[in-house]
Residue frames relative to the residue before (quaternion, step in Angstrom):
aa qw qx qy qz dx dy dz
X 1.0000 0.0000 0.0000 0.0000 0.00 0.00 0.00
X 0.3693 -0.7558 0.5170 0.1586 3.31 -1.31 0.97
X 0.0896 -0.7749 0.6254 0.0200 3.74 -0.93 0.95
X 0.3503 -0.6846 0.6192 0.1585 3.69 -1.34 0.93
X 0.3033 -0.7626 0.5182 0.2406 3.54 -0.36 0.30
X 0.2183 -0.8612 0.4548 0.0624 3.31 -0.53 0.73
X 0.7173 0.0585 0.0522 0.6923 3.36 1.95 -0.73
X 0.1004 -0.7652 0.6258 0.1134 3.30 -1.05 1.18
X 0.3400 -0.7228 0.5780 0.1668 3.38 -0.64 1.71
X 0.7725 -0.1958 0.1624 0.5818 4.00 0.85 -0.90
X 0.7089 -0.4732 0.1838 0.4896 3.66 -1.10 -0.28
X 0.5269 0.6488 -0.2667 0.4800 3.61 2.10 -0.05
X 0.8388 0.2589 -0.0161 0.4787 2.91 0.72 -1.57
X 0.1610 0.7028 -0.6927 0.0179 3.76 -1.23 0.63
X 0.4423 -0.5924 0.6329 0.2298 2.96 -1.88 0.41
X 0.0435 -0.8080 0.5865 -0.0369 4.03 -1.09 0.76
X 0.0809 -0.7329 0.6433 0.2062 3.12 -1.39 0.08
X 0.4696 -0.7589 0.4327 0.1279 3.32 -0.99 1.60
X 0.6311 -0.6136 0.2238 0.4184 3.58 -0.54 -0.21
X 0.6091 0.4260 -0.4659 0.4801 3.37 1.12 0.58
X 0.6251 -0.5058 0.2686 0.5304 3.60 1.47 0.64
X 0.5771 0.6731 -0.3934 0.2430 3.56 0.35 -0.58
X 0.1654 -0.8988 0.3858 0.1262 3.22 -0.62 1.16
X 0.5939 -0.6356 0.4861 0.0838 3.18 -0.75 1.81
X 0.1496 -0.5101 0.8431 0.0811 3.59 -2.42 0.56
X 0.1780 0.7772 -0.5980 -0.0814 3.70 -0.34 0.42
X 0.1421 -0.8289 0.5337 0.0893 3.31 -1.24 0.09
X 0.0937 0.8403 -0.4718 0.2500 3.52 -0.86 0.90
X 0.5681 -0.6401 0.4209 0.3005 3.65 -0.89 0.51
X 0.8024 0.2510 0.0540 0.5387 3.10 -0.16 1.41
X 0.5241 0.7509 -0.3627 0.1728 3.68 0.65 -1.04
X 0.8575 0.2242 -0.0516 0.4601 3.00 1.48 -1.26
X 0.5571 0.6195 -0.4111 0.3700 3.23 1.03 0.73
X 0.6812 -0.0238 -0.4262 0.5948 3.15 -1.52 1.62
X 0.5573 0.5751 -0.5542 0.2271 3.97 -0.08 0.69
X 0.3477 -0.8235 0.4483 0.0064 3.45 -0.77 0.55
X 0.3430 -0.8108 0.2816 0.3815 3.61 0.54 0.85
X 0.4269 0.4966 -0.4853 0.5794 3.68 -0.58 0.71
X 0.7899 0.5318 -0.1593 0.2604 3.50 0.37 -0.60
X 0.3862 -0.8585 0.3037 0.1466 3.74 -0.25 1.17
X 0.0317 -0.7459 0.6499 0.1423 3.65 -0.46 0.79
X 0.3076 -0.6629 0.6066 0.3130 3.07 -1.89 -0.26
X 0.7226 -0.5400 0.2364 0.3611 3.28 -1.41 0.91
X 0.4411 0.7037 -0.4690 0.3005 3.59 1.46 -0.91
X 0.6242 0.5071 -0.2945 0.5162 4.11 0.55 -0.67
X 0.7220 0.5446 -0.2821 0.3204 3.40 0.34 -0.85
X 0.1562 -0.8684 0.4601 0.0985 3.51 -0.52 1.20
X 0.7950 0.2289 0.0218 0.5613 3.13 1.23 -1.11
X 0.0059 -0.8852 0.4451 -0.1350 4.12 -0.39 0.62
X 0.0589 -0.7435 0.6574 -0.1079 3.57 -0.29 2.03
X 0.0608 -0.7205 0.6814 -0.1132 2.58 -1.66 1.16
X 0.1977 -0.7692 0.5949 0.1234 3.84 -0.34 0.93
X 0.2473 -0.7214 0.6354 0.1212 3.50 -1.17 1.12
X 0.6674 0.5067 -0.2793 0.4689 3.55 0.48 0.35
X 0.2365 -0.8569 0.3890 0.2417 3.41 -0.31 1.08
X 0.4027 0.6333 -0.5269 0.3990 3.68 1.39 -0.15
X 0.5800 0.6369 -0.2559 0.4388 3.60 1.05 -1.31
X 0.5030 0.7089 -0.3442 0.3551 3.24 0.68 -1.00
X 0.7090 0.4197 -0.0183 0.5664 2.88 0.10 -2.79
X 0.7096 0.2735 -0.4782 0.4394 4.28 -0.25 -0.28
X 0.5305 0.5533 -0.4769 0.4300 4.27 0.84 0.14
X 0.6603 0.4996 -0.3235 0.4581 2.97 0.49 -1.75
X 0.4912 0.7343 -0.3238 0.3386 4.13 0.78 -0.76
X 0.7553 0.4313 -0.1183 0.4792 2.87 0.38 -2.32
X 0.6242 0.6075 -0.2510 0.4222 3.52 0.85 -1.39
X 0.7142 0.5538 -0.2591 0.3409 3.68 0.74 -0.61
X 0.6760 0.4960 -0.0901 0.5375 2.96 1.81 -1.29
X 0.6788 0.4190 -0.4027 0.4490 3.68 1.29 0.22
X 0.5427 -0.7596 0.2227 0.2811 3.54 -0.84 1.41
């Protein structure tokens, strides 16, 4: 499965949205480095993967995520 990144948290961590929209924490060695949001990885890298099923949840991520530099 393809994922667009939407937010590089570091060169480990990014934030994506997959192809039913859903927006993703993935993690992985590396995953995010030299990547640029807009930009497609494949799952093959991807070790670890949060998803929130709850849209109140959603809106307190999308929060936390704003406030990190």
């Amino acid at each position: 499965m393809n994922m667009q990144i939407t937010k590089i948290l570091n060169n480990n961590v990014v934030v994506v949205t997959d192809d039913q929209q859903r927006e993703k924490v993935v993690m992985g060695r590396g995953i995010g480095f030299q990547k640029c949001a807009g930009e497609r990885i494949n799952s093959s890298g991807i070790e670890k993967e949060y998803a929130l099923s709850s849209h109140e949840l959603n809106g307190r991520l999308s929060e936390l995520l704003s406030h990190i530099p």
